[in-house]
Structures are given as structure tokens and as C-alpha cells.
TIDODREN-199896 format. One record per residue: residue number from 1; x, y, z of N, C-alpha, C in turn; residue in three letters. Coordinates in steps of 0.1 Angstrom, whole numbers. Layout:
// TIDODREN-199896
(pt NUM,(X,Y,Z),(X,Y,Z),(X,Y,Z),"ALA")
...
//
This chain:
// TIDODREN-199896
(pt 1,(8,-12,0),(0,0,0),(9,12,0),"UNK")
(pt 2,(8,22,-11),(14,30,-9),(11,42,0),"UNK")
(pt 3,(17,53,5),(21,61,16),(4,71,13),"UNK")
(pt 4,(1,75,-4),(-11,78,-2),(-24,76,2),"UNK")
(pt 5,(-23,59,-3),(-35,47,2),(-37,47,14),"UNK")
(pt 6,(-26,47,21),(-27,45,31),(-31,56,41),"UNK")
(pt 7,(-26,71,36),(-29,84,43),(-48,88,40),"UNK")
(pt 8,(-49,78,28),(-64,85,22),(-76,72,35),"UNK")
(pt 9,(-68,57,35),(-77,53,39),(-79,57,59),"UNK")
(pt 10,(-66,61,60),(-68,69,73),(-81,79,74),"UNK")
(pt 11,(-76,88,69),(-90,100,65),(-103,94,63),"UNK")
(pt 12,(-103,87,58),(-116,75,56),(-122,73,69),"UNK")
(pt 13,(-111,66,77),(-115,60,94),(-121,73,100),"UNK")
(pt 14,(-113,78,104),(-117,91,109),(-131,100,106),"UNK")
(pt 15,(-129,97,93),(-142,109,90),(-153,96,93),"UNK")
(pt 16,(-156,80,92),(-164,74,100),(-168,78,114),"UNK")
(pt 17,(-154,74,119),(-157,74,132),(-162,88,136),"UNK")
(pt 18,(-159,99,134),(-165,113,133),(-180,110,133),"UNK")
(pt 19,(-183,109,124),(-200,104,119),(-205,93,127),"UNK")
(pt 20,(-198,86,135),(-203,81,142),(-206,89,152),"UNK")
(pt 21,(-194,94,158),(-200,99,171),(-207,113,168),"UNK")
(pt 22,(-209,120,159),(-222,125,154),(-241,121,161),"UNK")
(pt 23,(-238,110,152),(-248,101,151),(-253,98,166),"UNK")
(pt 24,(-243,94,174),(-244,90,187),(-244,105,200),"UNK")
(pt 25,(-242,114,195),(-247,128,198),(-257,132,208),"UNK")
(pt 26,(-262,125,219),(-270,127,228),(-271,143,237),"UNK")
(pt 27,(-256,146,236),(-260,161,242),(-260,173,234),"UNK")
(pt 28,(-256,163,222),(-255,180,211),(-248,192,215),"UNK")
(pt 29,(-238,185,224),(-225,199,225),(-213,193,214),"UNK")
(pt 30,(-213,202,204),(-200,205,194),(-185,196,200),"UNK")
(pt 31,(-181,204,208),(-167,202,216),(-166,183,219),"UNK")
(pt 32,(-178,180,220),(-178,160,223),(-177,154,211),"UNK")
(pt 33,(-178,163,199),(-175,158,188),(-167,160,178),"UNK")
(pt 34,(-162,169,179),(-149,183,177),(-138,172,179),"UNK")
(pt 35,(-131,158,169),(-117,156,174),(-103,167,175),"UNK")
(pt 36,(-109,178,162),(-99,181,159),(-97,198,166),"UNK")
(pt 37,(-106,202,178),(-106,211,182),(-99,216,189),"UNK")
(pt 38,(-94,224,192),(-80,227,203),(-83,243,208),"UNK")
(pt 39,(-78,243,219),(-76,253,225),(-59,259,223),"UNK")
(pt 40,(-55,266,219),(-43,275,221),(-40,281,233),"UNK")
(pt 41,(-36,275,247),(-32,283,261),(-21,287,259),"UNK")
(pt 42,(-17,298,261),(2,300,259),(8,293,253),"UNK")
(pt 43,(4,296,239),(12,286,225),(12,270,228),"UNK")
(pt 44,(1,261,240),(4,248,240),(-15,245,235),"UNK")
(pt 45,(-14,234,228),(-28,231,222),(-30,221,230),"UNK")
(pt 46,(-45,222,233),(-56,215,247),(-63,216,240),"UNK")
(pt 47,(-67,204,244),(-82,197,236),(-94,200,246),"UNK")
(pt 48,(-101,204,246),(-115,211,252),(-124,196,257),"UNK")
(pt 49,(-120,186,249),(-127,177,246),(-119,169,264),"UNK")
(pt 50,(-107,168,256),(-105,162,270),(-99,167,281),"UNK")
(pt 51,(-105,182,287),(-101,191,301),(-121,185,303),"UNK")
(pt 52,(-124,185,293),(-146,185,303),(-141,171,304),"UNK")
(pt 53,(-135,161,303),(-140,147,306),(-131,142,316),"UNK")
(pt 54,(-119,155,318),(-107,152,331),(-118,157,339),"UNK")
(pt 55,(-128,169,334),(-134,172,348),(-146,166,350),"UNK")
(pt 56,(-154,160,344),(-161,149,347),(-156,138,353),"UNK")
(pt 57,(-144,132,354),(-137,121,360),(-133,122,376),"UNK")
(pt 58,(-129,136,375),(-121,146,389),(-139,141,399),"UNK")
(pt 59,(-147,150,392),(-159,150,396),(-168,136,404),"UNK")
(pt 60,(-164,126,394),(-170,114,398),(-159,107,408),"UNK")
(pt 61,(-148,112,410),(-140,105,420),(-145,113,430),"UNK")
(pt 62,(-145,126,432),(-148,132,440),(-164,125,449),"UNK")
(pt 63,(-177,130,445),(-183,120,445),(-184,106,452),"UNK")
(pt 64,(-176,94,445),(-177,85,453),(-169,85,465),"UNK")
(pt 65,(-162,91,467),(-158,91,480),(-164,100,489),"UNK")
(pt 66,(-171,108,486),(-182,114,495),(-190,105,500),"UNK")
(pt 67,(-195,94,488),(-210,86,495),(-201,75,504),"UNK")
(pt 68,(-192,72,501),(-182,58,504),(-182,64,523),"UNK")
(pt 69,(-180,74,524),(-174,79,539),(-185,90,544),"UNK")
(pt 70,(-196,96,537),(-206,104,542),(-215,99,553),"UNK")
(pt 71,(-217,86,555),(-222,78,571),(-210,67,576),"UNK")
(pt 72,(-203,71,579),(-192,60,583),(-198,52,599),"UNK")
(pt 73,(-195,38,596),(-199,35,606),(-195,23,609),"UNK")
(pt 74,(-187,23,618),(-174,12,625),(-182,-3,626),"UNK")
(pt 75,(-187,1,635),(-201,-17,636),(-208,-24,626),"UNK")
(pt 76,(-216,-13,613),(-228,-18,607),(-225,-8,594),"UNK")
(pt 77,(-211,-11,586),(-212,0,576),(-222,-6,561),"UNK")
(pt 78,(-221,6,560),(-233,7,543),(-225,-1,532),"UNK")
(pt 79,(-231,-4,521),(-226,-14,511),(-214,0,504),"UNK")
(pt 80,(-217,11,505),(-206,21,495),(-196,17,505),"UNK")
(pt 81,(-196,22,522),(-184,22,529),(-178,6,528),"UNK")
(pt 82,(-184,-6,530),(-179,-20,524),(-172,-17,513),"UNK")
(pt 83,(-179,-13,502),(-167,-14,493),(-157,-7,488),"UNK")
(pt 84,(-154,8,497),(-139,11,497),(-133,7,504),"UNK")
(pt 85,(-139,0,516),(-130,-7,526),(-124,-18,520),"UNK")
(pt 86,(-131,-28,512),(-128,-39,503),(-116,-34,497),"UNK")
(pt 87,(-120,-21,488),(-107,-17,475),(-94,-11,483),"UNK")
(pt 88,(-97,-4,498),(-85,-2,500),(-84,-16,505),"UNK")
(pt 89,(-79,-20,511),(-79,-36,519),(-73,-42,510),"UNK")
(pt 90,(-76,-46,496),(-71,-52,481),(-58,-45,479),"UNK")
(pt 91,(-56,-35,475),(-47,-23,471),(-37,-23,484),"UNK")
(pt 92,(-41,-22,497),(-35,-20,509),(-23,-32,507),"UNK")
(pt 93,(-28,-44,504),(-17,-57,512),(-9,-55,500),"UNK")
(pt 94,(-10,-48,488),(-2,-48,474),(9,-37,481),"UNK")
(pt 95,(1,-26,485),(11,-15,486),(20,-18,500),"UNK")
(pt 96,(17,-25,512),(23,-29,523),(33,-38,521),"UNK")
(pt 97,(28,-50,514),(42,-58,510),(53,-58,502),"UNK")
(pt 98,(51,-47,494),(60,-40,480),(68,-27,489),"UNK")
(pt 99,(62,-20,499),(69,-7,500),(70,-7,517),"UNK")
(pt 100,(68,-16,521),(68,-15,539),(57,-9,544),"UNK")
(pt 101,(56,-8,560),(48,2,566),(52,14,566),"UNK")
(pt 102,(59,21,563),(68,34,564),(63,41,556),"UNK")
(pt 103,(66,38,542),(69,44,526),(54,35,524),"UNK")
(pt 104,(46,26,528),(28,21,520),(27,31,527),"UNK")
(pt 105,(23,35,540),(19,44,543),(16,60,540),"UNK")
(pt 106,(27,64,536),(31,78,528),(27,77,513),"UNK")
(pt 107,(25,65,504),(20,59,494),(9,56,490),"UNK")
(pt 108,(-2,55,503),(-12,44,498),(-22,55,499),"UNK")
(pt 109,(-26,67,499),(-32,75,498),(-33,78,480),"UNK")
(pt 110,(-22,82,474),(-24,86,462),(-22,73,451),"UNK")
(pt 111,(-15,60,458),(-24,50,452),(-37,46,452),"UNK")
(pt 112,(-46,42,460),(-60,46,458),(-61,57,450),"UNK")
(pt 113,(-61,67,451),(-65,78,441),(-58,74,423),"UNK")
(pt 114,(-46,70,420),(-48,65,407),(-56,57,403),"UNK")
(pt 115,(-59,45,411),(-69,39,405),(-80,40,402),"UNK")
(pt 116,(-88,43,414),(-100,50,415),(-102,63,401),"UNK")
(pt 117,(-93,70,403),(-94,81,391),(-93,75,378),"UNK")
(pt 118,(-82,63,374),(-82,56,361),(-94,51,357),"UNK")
(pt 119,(-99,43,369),(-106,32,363),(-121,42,360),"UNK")
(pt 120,(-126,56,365),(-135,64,362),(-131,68,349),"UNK")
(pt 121,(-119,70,349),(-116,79,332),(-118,66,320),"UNK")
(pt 122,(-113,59,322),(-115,49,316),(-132,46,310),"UNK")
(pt 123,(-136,44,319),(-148,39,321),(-161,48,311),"UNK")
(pt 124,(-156,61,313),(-165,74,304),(-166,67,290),"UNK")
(pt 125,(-154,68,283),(-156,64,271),(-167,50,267),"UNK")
(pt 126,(-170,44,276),(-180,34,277),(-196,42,270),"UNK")
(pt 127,(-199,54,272),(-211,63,273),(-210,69,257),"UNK")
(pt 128,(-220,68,252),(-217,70,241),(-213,90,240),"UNK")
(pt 129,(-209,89,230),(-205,106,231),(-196,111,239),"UNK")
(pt 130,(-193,104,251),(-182,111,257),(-170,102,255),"UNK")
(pt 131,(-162,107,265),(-148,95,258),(-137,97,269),"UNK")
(pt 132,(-130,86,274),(-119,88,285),(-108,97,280),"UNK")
(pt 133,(-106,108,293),(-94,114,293),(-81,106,291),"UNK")
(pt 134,(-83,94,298),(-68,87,293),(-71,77,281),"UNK")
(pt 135,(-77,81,271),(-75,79,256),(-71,89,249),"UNK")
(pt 136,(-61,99,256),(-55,111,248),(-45,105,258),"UNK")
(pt 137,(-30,105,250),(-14,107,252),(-13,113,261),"UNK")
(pt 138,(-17,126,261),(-13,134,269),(-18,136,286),"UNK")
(pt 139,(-31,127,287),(-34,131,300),(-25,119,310),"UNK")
(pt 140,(-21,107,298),(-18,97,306),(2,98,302),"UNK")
(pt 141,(7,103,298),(19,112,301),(19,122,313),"UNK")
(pt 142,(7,133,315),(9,138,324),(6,128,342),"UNK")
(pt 143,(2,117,338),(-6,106,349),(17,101,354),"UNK")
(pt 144,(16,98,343),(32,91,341),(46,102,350),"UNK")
(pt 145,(41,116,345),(53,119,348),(56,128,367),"UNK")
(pt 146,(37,121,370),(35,120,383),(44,109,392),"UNK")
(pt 147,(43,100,382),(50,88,387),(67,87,389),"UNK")
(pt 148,(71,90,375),(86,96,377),(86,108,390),"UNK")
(pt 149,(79,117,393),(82,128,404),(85,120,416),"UNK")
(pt 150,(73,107,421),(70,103,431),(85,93,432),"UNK")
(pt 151,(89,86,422),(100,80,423),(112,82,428),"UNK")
(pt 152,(113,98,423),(126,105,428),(127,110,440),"UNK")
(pt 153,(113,115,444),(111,124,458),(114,114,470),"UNK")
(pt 154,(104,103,468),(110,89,474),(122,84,476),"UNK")
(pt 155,(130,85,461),(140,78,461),(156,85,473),"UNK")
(pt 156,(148,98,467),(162,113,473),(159,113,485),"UNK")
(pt 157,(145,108,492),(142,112,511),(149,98,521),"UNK")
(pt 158,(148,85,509),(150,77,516),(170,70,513),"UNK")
(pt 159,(174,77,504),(187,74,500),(198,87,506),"UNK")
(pt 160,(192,99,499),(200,110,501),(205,118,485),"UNK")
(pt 161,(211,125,486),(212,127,472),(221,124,466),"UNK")
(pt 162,(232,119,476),(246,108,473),(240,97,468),"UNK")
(pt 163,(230,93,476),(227,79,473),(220,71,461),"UNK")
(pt 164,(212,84,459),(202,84,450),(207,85,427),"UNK")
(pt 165,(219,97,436),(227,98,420),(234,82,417),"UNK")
(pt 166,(242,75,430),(253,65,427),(244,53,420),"UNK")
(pt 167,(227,50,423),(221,44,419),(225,40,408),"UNK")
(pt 168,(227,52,394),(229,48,381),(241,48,375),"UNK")
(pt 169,(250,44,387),(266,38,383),(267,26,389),"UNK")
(pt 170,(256,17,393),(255,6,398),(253,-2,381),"UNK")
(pt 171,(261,-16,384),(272,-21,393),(284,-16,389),"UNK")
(pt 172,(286,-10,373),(297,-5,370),(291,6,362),"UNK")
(pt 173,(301,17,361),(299,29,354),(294,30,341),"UNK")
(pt 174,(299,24,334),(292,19,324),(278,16,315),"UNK")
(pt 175,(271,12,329),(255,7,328),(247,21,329),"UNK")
(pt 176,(256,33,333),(250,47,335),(243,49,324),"UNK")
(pt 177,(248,48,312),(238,50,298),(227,42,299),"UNK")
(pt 178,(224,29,300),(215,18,308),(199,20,313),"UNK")
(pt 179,(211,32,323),(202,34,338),(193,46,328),"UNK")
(pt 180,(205,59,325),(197,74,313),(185,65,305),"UNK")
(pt 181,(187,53,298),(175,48,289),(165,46,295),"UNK")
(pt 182,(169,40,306),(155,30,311),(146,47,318),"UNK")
(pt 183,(155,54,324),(149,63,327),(140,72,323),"UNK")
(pt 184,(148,69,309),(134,78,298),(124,70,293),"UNK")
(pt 185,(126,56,294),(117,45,285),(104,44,299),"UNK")
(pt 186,(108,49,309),(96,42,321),(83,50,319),"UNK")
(pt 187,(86,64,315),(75,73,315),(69,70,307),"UNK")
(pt 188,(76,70,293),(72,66,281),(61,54,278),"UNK")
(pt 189,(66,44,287),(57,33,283),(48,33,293),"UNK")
(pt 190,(51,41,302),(39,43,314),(26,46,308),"UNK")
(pt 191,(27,55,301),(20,63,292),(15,56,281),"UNK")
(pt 192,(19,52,273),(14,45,264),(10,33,263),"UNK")
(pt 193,(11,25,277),(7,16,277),(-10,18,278),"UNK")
(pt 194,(-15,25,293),(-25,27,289),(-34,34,282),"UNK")
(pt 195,(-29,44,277),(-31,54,263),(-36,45,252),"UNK")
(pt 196,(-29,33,247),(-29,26,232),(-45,16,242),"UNK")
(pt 197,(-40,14,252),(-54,5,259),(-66,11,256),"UNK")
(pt 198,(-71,21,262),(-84,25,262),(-86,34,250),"UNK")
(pt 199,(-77,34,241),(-75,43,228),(-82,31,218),"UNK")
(pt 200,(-83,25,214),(-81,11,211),(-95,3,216),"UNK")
(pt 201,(-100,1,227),(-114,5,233),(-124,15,223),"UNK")
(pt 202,(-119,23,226),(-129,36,223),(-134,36,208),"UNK")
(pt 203,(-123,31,198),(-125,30,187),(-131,16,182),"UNK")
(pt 204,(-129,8,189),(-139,-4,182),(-151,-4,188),"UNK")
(pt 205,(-150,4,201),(-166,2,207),(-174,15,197),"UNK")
(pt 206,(-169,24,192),(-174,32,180),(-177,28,166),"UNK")
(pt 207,(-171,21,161),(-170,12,150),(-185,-1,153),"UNK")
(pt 208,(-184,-6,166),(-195,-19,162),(-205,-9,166),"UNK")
(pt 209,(-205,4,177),(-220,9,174),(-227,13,159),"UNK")
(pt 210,(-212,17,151),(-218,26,139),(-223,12,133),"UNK")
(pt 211,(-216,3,134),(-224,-13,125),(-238,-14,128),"UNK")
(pt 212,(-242,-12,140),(-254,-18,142),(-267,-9,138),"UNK")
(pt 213,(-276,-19,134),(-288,-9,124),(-300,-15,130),"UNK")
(pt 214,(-313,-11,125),(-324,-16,132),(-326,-32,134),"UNK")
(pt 215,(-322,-34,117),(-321,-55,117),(-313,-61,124),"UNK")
(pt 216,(-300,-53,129),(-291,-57,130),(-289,-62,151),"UNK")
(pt 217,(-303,-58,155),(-297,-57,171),(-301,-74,174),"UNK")
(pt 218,(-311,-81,167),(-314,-91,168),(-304,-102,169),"UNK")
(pt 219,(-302,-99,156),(-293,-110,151),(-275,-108,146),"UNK")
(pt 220,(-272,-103,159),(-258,-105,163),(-255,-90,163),"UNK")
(pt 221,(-259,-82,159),(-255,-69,160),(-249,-64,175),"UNK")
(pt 222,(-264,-63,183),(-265,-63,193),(-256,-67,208),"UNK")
(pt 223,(-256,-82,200),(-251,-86,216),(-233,-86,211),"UNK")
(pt 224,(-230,-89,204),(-216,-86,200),(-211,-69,207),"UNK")
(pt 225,(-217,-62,205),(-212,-50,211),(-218,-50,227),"UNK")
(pt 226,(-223,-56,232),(-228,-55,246),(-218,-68,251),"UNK")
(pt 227,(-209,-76,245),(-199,-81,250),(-187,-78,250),"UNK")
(pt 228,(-183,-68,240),(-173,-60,240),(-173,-49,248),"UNK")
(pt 229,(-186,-43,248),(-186,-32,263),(-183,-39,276),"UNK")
(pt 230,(-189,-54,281),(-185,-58,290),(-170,-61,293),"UNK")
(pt 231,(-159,-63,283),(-147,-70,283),(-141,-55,283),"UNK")
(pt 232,(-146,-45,279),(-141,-29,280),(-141,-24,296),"UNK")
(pt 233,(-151,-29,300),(-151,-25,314),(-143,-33,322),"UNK")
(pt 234,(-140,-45,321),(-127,-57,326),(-122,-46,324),"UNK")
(pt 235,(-113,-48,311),(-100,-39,310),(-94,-24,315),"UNK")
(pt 236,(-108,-19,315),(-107,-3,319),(-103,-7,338),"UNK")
(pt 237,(-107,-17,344),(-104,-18,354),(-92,-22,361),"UNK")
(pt 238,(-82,-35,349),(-72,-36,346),(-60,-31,341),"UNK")
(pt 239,(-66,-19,337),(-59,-10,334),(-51,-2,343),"UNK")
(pt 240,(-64,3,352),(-62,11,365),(-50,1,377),"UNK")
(pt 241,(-52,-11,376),(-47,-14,385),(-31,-22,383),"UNK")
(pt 242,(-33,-23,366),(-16,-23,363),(-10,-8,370),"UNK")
(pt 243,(-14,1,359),(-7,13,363),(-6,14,379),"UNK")
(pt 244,(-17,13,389),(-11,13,403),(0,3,407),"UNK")
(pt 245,(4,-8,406),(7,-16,407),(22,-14,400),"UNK")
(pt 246,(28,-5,385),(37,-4,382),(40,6,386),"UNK")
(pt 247,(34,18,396),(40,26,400),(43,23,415),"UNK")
(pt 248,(38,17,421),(39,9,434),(59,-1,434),"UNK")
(pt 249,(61,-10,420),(73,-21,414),(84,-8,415),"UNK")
(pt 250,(76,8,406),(92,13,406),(95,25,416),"UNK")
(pt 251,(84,27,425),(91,35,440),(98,25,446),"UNK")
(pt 252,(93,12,439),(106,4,454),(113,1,449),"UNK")
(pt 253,(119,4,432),(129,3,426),(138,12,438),"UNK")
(pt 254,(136,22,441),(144,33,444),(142,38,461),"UNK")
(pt 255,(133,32,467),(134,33,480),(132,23,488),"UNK")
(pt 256,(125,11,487),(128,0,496),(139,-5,502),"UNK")
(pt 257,(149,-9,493),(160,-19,500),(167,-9,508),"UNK")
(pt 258,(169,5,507),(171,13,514),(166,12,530),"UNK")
(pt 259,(153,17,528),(144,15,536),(149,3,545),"UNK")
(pt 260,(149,-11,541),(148,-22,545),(163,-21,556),"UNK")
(pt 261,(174,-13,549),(187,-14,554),(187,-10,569),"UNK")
(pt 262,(178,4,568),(175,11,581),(171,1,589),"UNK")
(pt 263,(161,-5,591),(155,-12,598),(165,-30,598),"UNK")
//
């Protein structure tokens, strides 16, 4: 296929999927269907599309953890307070046996909050018309290079800044170029790992809705896309809890065995 075929049947995809989510238009705001719309903030281009669905996400986290803890009650709790007790409790013995009681502790607050926040963003794009914030690059780079911050701040409180530089002259000087790659490859694929995930979602769950026609919900249309939304919601949940879980592997790249030395 040559470089045009292939640029023309792009534009093809696109201008479907466009018309799909047209089609699928329930609130009739422009900007939910605007891929190509951007905002210009101080010469950096923002998609309008996905700051309303960071803030619908922000929103819905916010939210459940209102209802989760708005009657708390030690003896006889409510099925919302059961089940953040459940999700931290789950999350808790991950982040306690990976990072100690010291460093889970200082950790396990803004772990819960990745996931909880992923697995909502994720989840939007399920709704027809809207679409997860972390199906744009950019919000789950900016997710990633939270995680690089947390790595370092960790790494530099629990090593020192002696400690923390010699890291990447371990075991020989040499591996320093090594240590520079992996460095830049962590955010990278942090990011793109779940970026291409729910990116990838979004677009086939848009594709079998635009398939399906009036004949079509009977006899296979239908339930084919009502299984693939189900296996989208798996993933969007698995998603959330890789990413917790690989940002949990590489703070204790850099502050555990430290940690461990102390004690």
C-alpha cells in the first residue's frame, strides 16, 4: 500500500468514526465531537474535549468518595463504605508488602486515588458521546510523569542525594547509559501503555455501534457490542490497576531496599 492509500484510507477511518460519534450525539455539545478542536493556552494546544472529561472524571472521583465515607460506621457499615473498605484492603496488602509500613503508608493514599481516578476515566468512554481522558497521550503522560516525580522524591528522602545519584553507576559505570534509557523509556511506556489501551477500546466500541442498524440488534449486532462493552469495562479496570501496581514495582525500585537497610 502506498504512503497515499494508506494516508487517504486513514481520513476514511476518521471521517467514519467522526459520523459516528455524530450520530451517537446525545448532548448535542459541538466540543464531544470536535476531534480536531484545540484550544491555544500559551502557545500549548488543549483539547477542550478532553479538560470536560478530566473534569467529569475529577468529579466522579470526588463524588464517590463522598458517598463511600458520608455515614461512616465502624459496627454496621453501608454497602458504598464496604466497598472502599474492600478496594483499599485489596490495594493496601499490594502497597504494604512492596513498600513496607513506612513508605505504604506515605503511598497508599495517592495510590488509591490512581486507580480509583483511572478506572473512572477509563470507564466514560463506555457512554456513548463522551470519551476517557486517558484515551489522549497526553493526559496519561501527564498521569506518568507524576509517577517519575514520586519515584525521585521517594528515592532522594530515603537514600539522600549521594545515594540516589550512585544508583545509576550501579554495578559498573558503564550501565550509566543503561540506567539514562531505562529512565526515559519508564514514563514513556507508562504512558502508552494505557493510552494505546483505552485508545483502542474507544474505537472499536465506536465502529461496532456505527455497524449496528435496526435489523441488526437481533441477530448479532446487538449482543456482540454488549460483549465487548462488557470486556471494555474488565480492562478499563485492569488497566487502572496495572498502572497502580507499576507505579507501586518502581518506587521500590528506588526506596525499599534502602528502607529495609534502616531497619
Amino acid at each position: 500500500m502506498s504512503a497515499a492509500a494508506g494516508a487517504a484510507q486513514a481520513a476514511e477511518h476518521h471521517d467514519m468514526l467522526h459520523q459516528v460519534e455524530m450520530n451517537l450525539n446525545l448532548w448535542n455539545i459541538p466540543l464531544f465531537t470536535d476531534y480536531d478542536k484545540y484550544w491555544n493556552i500559551m502557545g500549548l494546544s488543549i483539547s477542550p474535549r478532553t479538560m470536560i472529561m478530566t473534569w467529569i472524571a475529577m468529579a466522579l472521583v470526588l463524588l464517590f468518595a463522598w458517598v463511600c465515607t458520608k455515614d461512616q460506621n465502624v459496627r454496621s457499615p453501608g454497602k458504598a463504605q464496604a466497598t472502599f473498605e474492600l478496594l483499599w484492603e485489596f490495594l493496601g496488602g499490594q502497597v504494604f508488602t512492596n513498600l513496607g509500613n513506612k513508605l505504604g503508608a506515605a503511598l497508599m493514599p495517592i495510590i488509591v486515588t490512581f486507580f480509583i481516578y483511572i478506572a473512572f476515566a477509563n470507564l466514560l468512554g463506555l457512554v456513548p458521546t463522551l470519551s476517557s481522558p486517558t484515551a489522549d497521550k497526553n493526559t496519561t503522560l501527564g498521569l506518568a510523569l507524576i509517577v517519575v516525580l514520586l519515584i525521585h522524591y521517594h528515592g532522594l528522602k530515603a537514600n539522600g542525594l549521594g545515594g540516589h545519584i550512585g544508583h545509576y553507576f550501579q554495578p559498573f559505570k558503564v550501565f550509566v547509559v543503561i540506567h539514562v534509557i531505562e529512565e526515559i523509556a519508564r514514563p514513556v511506556t507508562l504512558a502508552f501503555r494505557l493510552y494505546g489501551n483505552i485508545f483502542a477500546g474507544e474505537v472499536l466500541i465506536a465502529v461496532l455501534l456505527g455497524l449496528i442498524n435496526a435489523s441488526a440488534y437481533v441477530f448479532g449486532g446487538f449482543i456482540p457490542s454488549v460483549i465487548w462493552l462488557a470486556f471494555s469495562v474488565f480492562v478499563g479496570f485492569v488497566q487502572a490497576f496495572v498502572f497502580s501496581m507499576l507505579t507501586i514495582a518502581y518506587v521500590s525500585q528506588f526506596a525499599v531496599h534502602e528502607e529495609a537497610d534502616h531497619h
